[in-house]
C-alpha positions as CSV (number, residue, x, y, z in Angstrom):
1,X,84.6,127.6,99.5
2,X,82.1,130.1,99.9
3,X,78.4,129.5,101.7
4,X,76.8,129.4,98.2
5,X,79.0,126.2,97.4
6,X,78.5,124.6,100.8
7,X,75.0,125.1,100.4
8,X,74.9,123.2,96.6
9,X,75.2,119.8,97.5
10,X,71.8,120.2,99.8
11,X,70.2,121.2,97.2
12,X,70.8,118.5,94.5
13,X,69.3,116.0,97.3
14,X,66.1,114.6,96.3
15,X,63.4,115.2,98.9
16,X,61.2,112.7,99.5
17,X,57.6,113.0,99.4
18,X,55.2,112.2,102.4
19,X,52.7,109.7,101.4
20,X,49.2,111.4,101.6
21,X,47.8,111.2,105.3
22,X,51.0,110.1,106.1
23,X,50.4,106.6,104.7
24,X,46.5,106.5,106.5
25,X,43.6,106.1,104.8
26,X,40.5,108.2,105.6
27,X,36.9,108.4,106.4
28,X,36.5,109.7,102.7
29,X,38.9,107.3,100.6
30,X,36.2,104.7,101.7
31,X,33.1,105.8,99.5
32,X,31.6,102.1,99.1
33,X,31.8,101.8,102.5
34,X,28.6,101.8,104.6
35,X,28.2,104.5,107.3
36,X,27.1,103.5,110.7
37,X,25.0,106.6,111.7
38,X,25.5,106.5,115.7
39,X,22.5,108.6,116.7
40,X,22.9,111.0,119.9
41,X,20.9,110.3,123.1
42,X,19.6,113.9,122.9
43,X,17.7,115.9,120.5
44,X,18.0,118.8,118.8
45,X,15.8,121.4,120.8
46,X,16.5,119.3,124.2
47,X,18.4,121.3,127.4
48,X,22.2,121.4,127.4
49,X,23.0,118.4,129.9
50,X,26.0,120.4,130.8
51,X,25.3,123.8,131.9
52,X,21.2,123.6,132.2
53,X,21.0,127.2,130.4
54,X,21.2,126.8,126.2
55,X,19.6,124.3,124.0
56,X,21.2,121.6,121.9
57,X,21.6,122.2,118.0
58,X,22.8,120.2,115.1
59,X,26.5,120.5,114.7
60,X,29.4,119.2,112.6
61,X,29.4,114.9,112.6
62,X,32.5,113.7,114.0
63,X,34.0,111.1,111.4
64,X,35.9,107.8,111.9
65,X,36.7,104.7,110.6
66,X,37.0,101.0,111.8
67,X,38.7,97.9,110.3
68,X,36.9,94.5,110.4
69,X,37.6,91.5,109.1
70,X,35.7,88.2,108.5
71,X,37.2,85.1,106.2
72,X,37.0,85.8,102.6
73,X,34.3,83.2,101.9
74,X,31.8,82.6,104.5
75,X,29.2,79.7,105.1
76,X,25.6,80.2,105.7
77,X,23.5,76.7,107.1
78,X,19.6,77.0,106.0
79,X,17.3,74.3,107.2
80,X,13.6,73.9,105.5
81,X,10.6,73.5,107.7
82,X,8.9,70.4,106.0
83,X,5.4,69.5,106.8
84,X,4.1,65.9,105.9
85,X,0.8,64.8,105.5
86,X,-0.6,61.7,107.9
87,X,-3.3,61.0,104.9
88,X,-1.6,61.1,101.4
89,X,2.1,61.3,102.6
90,X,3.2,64.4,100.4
91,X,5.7,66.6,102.0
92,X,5.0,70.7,102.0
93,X,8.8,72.3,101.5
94,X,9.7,76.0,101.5
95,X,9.4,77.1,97.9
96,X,12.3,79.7,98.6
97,X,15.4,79.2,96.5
98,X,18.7,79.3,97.8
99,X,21.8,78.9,95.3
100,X,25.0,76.7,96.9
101,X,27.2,80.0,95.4
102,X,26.4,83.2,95.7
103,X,27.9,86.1,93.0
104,X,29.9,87.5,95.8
105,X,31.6,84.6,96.5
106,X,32.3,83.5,92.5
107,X,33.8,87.1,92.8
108,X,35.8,87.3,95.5
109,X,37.2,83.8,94.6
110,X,38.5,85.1,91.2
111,X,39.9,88.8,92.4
112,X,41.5,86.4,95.1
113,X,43.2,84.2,91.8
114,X,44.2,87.0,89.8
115,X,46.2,88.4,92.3
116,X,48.3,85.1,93.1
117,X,46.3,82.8,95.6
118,X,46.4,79.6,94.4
119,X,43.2,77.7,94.6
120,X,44.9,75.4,97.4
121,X,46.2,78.0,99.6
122,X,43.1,80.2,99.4
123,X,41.2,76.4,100.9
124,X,43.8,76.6,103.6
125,X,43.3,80.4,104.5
126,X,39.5,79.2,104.6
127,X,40.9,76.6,106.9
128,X,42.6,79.2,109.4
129,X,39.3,81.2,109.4
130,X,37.4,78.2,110.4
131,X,35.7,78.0,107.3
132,X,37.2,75.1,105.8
133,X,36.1,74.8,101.7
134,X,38.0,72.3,99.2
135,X,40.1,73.8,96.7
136,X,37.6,72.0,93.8
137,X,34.7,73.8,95.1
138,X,36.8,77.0,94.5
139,X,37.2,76.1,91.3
140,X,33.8,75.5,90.2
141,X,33.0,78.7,91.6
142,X,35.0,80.4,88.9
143,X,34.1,77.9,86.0
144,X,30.4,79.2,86.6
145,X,31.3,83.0,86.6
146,X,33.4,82.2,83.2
147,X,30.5,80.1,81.9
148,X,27.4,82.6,82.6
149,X,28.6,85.5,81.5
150,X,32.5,85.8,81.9
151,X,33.3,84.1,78.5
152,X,31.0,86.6,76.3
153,X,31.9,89.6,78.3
154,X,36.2,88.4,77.7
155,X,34.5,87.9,73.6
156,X,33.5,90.8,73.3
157,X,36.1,92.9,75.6
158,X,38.7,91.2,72.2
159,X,36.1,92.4,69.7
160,X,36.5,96.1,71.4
161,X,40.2,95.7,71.4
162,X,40.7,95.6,67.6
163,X,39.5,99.3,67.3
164,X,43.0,100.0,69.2
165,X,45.9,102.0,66.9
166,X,48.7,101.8,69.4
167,X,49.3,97.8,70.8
168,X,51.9,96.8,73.7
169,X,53.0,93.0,73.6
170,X,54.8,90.8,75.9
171,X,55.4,87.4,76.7
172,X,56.2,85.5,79.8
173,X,56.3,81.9,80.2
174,X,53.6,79.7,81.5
175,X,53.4,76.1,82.7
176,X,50.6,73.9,81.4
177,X,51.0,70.2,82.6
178,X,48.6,68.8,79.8
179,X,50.9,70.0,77.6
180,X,53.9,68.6,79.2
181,X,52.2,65.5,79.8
182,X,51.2,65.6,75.7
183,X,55.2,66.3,74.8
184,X,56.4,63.5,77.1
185,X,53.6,61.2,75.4
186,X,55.3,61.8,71.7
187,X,52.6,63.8,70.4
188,X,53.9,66.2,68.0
189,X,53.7,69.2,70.1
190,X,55.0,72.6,70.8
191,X,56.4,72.7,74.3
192,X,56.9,75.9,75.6
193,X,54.3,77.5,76.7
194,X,53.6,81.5,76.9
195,X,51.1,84.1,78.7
196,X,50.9,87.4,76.1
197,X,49.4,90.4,77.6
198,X,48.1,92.6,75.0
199,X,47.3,96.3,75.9
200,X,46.0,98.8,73.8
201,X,43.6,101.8,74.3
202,X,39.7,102.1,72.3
203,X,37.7,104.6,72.4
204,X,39.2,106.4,75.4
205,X,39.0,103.3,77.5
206,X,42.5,101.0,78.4
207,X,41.9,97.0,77.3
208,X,44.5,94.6,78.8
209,X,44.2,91.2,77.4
210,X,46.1,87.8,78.7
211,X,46.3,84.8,76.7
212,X,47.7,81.5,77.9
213,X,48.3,78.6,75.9
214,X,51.3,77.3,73.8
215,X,51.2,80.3,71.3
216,X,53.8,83.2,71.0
217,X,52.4,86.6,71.3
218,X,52.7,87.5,67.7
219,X,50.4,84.5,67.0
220,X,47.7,85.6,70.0
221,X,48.0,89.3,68.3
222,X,47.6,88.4,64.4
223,X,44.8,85.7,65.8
224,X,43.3,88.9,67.4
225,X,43.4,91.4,64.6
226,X,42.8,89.2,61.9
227,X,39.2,89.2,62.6
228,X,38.4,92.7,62.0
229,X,35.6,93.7,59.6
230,X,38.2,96.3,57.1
231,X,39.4,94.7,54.2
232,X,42.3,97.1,53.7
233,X,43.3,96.2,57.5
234,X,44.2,99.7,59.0
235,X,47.7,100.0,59.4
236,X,48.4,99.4,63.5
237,X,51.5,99.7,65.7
238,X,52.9,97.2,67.7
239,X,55.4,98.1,70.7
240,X,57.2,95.0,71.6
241,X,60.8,94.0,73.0
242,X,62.7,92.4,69.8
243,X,62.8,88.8,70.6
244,X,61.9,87.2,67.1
245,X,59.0,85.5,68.4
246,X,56.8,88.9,69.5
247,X,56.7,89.9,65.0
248,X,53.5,88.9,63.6
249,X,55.1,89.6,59.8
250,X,52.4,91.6,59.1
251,X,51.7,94.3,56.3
252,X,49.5,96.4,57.9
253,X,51.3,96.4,61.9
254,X,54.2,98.6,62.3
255,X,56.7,96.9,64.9
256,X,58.6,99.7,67.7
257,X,61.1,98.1,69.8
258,X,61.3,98.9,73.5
259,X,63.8,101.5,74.1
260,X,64.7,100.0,78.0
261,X,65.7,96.6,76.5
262,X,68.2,98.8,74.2
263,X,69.1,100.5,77.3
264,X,69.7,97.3,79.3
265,X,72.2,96.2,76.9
266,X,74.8,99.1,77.9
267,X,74.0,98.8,81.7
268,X,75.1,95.4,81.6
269,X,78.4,96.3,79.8
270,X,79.1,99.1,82.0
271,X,81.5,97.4,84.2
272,X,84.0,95.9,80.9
273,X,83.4,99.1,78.9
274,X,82.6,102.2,80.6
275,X,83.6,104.9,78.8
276,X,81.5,103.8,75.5
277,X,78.5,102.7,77.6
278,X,78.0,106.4,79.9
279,X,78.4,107.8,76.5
280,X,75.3,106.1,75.3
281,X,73.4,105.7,78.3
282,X,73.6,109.8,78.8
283,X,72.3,109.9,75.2
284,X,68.6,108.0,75.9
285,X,68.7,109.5,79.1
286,X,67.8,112.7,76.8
287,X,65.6,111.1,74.9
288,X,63.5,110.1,78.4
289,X,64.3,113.8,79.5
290,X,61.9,114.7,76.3
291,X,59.8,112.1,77.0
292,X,59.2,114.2,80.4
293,X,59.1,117.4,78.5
294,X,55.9,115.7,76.4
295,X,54.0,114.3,79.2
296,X,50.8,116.9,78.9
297,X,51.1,117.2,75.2
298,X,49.0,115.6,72.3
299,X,50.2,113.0,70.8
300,X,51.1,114.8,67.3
301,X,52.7,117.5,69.4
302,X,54.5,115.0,71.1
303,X,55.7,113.3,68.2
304,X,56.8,116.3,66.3
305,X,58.8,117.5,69.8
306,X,60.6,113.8,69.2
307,X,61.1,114.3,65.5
308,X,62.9,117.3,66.5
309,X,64.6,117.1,69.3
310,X,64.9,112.9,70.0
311,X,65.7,111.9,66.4
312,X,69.2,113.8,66.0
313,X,70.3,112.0,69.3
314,X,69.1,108.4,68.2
315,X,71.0,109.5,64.9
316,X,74.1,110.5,66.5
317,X,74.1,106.9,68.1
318,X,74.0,105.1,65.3
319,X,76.9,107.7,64.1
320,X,79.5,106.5,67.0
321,X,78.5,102.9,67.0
322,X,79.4,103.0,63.3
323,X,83.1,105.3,63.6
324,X,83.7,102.7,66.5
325,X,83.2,99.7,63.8
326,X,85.0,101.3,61.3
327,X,88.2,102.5,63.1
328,X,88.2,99.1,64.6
329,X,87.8,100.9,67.8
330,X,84.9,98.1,69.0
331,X,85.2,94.4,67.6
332,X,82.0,93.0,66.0
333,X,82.0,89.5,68.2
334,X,82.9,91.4,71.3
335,X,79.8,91.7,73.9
336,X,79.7,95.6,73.3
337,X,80.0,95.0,69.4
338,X,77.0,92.5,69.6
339,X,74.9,95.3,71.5
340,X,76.0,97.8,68.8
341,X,74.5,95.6,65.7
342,X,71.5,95.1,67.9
343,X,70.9,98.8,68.1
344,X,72.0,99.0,64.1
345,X,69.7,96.1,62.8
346,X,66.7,97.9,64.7
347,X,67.2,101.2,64.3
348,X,63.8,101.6,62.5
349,X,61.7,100.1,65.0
350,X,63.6,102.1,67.8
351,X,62.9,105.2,66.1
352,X,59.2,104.2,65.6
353,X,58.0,106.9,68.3
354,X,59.4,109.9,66.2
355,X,57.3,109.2,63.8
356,X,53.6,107.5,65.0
357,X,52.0,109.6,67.0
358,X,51.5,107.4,70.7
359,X,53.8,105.4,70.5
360,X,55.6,105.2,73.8
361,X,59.3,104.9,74.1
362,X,59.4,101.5,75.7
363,X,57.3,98.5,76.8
364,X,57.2,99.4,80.2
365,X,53.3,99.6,80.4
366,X,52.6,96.2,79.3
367,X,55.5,94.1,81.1
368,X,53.6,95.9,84.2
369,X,50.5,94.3,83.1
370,X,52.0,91.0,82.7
371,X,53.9,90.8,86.2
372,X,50.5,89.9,88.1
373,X,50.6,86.6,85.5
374,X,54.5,86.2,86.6
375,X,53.6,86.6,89.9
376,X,50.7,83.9,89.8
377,X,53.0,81.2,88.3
378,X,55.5,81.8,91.0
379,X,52.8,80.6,93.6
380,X,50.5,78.5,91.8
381,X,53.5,76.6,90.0
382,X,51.3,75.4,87.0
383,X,47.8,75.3,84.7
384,X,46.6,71.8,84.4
385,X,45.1,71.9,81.1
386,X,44.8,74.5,78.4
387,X,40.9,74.7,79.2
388,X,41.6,75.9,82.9
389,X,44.4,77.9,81.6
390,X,42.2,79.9,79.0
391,X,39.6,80.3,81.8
392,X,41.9,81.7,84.5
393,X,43.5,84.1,81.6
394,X,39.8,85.1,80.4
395,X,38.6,86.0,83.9
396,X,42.2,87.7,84.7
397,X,41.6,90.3,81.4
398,X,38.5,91.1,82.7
399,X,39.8,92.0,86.5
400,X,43.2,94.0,85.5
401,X,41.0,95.4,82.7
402,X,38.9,97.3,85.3
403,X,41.8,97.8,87.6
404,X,43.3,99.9,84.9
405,X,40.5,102.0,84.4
406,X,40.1,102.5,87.7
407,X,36.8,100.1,88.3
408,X,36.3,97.8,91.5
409,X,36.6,94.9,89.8
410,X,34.8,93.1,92.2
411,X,31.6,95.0,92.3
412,X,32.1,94.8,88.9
413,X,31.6,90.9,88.9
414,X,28.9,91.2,90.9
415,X,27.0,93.2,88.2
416,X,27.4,91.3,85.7
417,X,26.3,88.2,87.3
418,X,22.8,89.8,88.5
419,X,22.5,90.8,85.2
420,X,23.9,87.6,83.8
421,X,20.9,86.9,81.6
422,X,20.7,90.1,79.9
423,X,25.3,90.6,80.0
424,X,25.1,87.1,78.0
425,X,22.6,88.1,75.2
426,X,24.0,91.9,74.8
427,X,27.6,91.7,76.2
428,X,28.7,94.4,74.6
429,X,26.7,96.5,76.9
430,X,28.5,95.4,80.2
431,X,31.9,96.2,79.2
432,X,34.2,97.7,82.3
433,X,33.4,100.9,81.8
434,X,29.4,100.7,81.2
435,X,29.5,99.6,84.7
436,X,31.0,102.7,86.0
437,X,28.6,105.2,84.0
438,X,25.9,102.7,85.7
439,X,27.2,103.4,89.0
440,X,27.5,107.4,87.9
441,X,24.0,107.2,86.9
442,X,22.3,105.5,90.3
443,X,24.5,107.9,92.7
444,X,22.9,110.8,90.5
């Protein structure tokens, strides 16, 4: 072996990337921090302390950061001066207003839920800090952010959402103990119950929508498109995973099934049937190859460089999986036959992204959105009614709504509750995004 082949094997090694900084944060990836300006005890112009000879100019600032930390919530006591009078008996109070929640705290207490503390562990963090507040006081501090102004802003956030083209949809499942409680009663009543994240892009800006109730997503999505103003109802596309219950069996929506839930079906069959499953697995791993190869094109570009180049390989798929049937190579009832006819029956919807332009390969995007929701009913166990449930996913759209676009969702919240007045007559002018030209516009 010569030292060209000794030295191969190095090379095919991945290498793996430093973190930036090393993993540390600094002074500039703060830039809504404030800046303590630590003034020098001599002046510009004043005698060099040191050698007595030169005079002191301004130089370059030393930078540096410092981590604090306070509990998440904190509690401020106010006490009114009151004045009576000895003749008539009237009491003189301080005029000043001071509301029991302030928007920070409604804020914080919602970021907080949407990323999986449970209303009664958040009250026993409070608890740790010293700052002990019950679990239904936590609540109600949401309810009010939902009822000003979060409720109209999530209305019209849906409204902005059915000027979308390309959908994702998912579901995961939810826990709602009304509904349980309503099932065990013997009301006639669906039982499973279901967050849908809907995703889609308007107008340049990304929209993530959760819905929790006892609904499927296809009923959430035709319930959201079904109000738009077109009478011929613009054809969309929906990208989904190809349980039966994600279809809305609509006319004008064009279903494309994930392309990982296909793959998924020959990783789990590697082990009985390897051969036939590396032979299909090395096939999409070309199509994701092109998928690569398309990242910084437009989307008609990128669906033409599919049409070309992804198309034959999807077709030449189907091709084996049929030889395989016919020659009785592959049984129909077997596990790798049943994964064969679910490729077959869905070949269309497979195919969907060589011929729409943006439609991504799989679902991947949106079952991302949906884990925070996954995550939530791991550690909050349950919704106790459908009202609360609706609120919590209302509040959640608007957070991982900003989060996507790159917003501080909770300066965000903060806006629109000092402008709650104004955000509840005209919400569609305090979307996610009119908040961050805002911002653009007061630091110019």
């Amino acid at each position: 072996m010569n030292s060209a082949d000794e030295e191969a094997p190095l090379e095919k090694k991945k290498r793996r990337r430093s973190a930036k900084n090393g993993g540390r944060n600094g002074f500039n990836d703060y830039p809504n921090s404030p800046i303590d300006i630590i003034e020098n005890q001599h002046q510009p112009g004043s005698q060099c302390p040191c050698c007595s000879k030169g005079k002191l100019y301004e130089g370059e600032d030393r930078q540096g950061i410092q981590y604090d930390a306070s509990p998440l919530i904190e509690v401020t006591r106010h006490r009114k001066k009151v004045l009576r009078c000895n003749a008539c008996g009237l009491e003189q109070i301080p005029g000043k207003s001071i509301p029991r929640h302030t928007n920070e705290a409604r804020s914080a207490v919602v970021v907080e839920r949407a990323l999986g503390m449970p209303l009664n562990r958040l009250s026993r963090l409070q608890a740790l800090f010293g700052v002990e507040i019950p679990q239904s006081t936590l609540w109600v501090m949401a309810k009010e952010l939902w009822e000003r102004v979060g409720h109209s802003v999530f209305n019209t956030l849906s409204q902005s959402a059915q000027g979308g083209i390309i959908f994702g949809g998912d579901d995961t499942t939810a826990r709602i103990r009304e509904i349980q409680e309503r099932y065990e009663s013997g009301e006639k009543i669906r039982k499973g119950c279901y967050t849908s994240s809907i995703c889609t892009q308007s107008n340049g800006n990304d929209i993530i929508l959760y819905f929790t109730s006892n609904k499927y997503l296809a009923e959430n999505f035709t319930g959201l498109l079904v109000q738009r103003d077109d009478e011929d109802k613009t054809v969309v596309s929906l990208m989904v995973d190809a349980g039966g219950n994600s279809d809305p069996k609509l006319s004008w929506v064009i279903l494309g099934y994930c392309l990982a839930h296909g793959r998924r079906k020959f990783v789990e069959l590697l082990k009985s049937s390897p051969d036939e499953c590396k032979y299909f697995l090395g096939l999409i791993a070309q199509i994701y190859q092109n998928d690569k190869t398309t990242k910084d094109m437009a989307p008609n570009e990128r669906q033409r460089y599919h049409h070309i180049h992804s198309l034959p390989i999807l077709r030449a798929m189907y091709r084996e999986m049929i030889r395989l049937f016919r020659e009785k190579r592959v049984e129909p009832n077997s596990s790798l036959g049943k994964a064969f006819t679910y490729w077959l029956k869905r070949r269309y919807g497979f195919a969907a992204f060589t011929r729409i332009p943006g439609m991504p390969l799989d679902n991947n995007a949106t079952e991302r959105a949906l884990r925070p929701m996954a995550m939530g009913r791991k550690t909050s166990l349950f919704f106790m009614t459908l009202v609360s449930a609706g609120i919590w996913s209302e509040l959640f759209s608007l957070v991982f709504t900003c989060e996507k676009n790159g917003i501080n969702a909770y300066a965000y919240l903060n806006w629109l509750q000092v402008n709650w007045l104004t955000a509840s007559r005209e919400p569609e002018k305090y979307l996610p995004w009119h908040f961050r030209a805002a911002t653009e516009l007061i630091a110019a």
